[in-house]
Structures are given as C-alpha cells and as structure tokens.
C-alpha positions as CSV (number, residue, x, y, z in Angstrom):
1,X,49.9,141.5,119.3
2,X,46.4,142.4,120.1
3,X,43.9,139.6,121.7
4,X,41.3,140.6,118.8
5,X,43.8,139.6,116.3
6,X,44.3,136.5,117.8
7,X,40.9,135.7,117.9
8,X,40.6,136.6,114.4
9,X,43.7,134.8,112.9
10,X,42.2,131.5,115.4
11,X,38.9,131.9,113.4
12,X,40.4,132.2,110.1
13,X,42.5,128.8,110.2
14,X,39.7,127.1,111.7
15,X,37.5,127.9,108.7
16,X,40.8,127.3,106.6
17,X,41.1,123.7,107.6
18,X,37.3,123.5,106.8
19,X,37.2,125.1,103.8
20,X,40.3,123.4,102.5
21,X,38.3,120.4,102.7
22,X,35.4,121.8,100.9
23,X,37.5,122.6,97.6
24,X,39.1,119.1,97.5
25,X,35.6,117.7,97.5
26,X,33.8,120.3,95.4
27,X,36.2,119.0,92.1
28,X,35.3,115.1,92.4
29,X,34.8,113.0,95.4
30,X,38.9,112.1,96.9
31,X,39.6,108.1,96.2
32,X,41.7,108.5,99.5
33,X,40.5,108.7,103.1
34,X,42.6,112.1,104.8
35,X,44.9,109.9,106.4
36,X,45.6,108.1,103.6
37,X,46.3,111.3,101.5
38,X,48.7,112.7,104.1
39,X,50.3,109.5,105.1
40,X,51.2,108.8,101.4
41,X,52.2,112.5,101.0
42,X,55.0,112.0,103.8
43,X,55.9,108.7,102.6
44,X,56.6,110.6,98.8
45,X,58.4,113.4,100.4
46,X,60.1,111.4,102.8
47,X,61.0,108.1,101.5
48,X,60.3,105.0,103.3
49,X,59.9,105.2,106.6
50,X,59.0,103.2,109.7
51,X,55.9,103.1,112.0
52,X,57.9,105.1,114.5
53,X,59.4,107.6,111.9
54,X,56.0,107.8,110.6
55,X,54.6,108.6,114.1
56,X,56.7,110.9,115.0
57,X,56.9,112.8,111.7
58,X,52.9,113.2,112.1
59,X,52.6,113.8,115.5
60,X,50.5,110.8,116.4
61,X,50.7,107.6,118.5
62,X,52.6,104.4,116.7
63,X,49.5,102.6,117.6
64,X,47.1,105.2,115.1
65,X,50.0,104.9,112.3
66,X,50.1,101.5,112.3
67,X,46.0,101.2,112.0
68,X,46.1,103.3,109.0
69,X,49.3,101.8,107.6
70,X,47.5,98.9,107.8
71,X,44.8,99.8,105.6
72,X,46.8,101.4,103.0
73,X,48.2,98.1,103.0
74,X,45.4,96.3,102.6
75,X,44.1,98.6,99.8
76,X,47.0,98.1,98.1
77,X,47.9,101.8,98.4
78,X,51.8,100.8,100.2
79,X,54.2,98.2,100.9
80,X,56.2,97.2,103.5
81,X,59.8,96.1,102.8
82,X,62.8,95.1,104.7
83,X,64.7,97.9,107.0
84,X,67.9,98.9,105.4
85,X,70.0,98.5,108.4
86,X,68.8,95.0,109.3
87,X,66.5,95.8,112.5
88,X,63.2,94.0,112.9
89,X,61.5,97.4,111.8
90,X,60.1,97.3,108.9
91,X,59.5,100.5,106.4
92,X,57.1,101.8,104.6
93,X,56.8,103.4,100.9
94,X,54.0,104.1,98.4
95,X,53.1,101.8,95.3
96,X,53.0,102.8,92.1
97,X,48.5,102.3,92.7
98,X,49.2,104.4,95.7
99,X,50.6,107.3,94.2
100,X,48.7,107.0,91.6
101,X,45.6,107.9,93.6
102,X,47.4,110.4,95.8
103,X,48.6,112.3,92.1
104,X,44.8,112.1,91.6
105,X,43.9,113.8,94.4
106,X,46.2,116.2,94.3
107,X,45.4,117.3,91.0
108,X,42.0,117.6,92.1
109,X,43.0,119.5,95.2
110,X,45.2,121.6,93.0
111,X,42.4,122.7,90.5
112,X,40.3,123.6,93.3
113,X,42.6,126.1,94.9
114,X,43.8,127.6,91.6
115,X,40.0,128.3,91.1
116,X,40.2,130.2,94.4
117,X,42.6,132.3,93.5
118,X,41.5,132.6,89.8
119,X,41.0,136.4,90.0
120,X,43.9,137.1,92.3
121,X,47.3,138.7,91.3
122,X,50.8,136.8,91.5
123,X,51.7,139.3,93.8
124,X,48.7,138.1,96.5
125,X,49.1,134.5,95.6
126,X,52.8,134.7,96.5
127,X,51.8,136.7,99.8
128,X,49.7,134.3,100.9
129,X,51.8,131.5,99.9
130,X,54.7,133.5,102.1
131,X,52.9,134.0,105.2
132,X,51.8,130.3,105.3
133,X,55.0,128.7,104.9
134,X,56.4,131.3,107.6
135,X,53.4,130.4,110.2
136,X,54.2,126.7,109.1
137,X,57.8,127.1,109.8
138,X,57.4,128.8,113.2
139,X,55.0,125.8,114.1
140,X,57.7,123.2,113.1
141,X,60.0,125.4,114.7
142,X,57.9,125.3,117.9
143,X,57.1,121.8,117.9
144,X,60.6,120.2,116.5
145,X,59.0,119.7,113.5
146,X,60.2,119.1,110.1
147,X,57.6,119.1,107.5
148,X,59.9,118.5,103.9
149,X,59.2,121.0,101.1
C-alpha cells in the first residue's frame, strides 16, 4: 500500500473520531461523560465484569477503570455485586438509571448518524459498515482484542 494512502486513511479516522463526536452532540447535549458511555456499553455487552476484566477489555490501567467506575457508582449509573466464584473481586453491571441514560444517548447518537447517511444508498451504508468492522476486527486481531458485537 502506497505511503499517500496511509497518510490519507490516518487523516480520515482522525477526523472520524472527531466528527463522531460532533453528531452525538449536535442532536442534544450526551447525559453521560465518554467514559461513562463506553464503560456502560461494555458492561451491556459484556455482562458484569471486574475492574481487571474491565481494564483489560478497554485497554487501560485498573487504576483509570476503577476512577471512572467509581463515578458511575456514585452517579448511580452501576453497581457493584458479589463475584460469582467467591474471590474478593467484585463485579460490575449497569442499573436500570444507567442504561437508561446510555439507551438515551444512543438513540441520540443513532439519529445523528442516520442523518449522515440520509441521502446515501443501502448499498454504501452496508460498504461502509463492512469495511469498518473489517478494520475493527484486524485491530482486535492485532491487539488480542475482543470487542463483542
């Protein structure tokens, strides 16, 4: 693959991540923080999970997971509940406020996209849709990764 292609396709997610942003916001301001939006999101996908689990699901350092678990705790957003096979870790899950909020969001998030893609074709949608899950996958792939879908 060509270096200019690179540089393009590096350029294009950068302004995807911002952009992606953008159309969340542009539909009503999000009641949940980014981390709190994709921590939930995992915990809904995943089930509960541990700090640890959590961590390494996200890629980030137990000590960063357990700040923000800690404040979804706090804002009422999860719980934490005994472990299942009696260790002295605890898991997480969502409340019923929590996903609540995170539904919201999505919604929001949802609308915003479709009306991205308002005057696009199936076919196009589903090409998109295609080659993100398959650059998704090869990052998973890459990086041990499992992202459930």
């Amino acid at each position: 693959m060509a270096q200019a292609q690179i540089d393009s396709l590096e350029r294009e997610l950068l302004l995807l991540g911002r952009h992606s942003a953008l159309v969340a916001a542009d539909a009503v301001a999000p009641r949940l923080e980014r981390s709190a939006y994709l921590l939930l999101t995992r915990l809904e996908l995943s089930g509960e999970l541990t700090l640890k689990e959590l961590a390494d699901a996200l890629r980030l350092d137990v000590s960063t997971v357990n700040r923000q678990c800690a404040s979804l705790l706090r804002q009422g957003l999860a719980e934490r509940i005994p472990s299942r096979d009696d260790t002295i870790a605890r898991r997480y899950r969502p409340t019923a406020h929590g996903l609540a909020l995170l539904h919201a969001d999505r919604d929001d998030r949802l609308a915003g996209v479709a009306s991205i893609v308002e005057g696009w074709s199936a076919k196009e949608t589903a090409q998109l849709v295609d080659s993100l899950r398959r650059f998704n996958e090869s990052i998973e792939r890459q990086q041990c990764l499992e992202w459930p879908r």
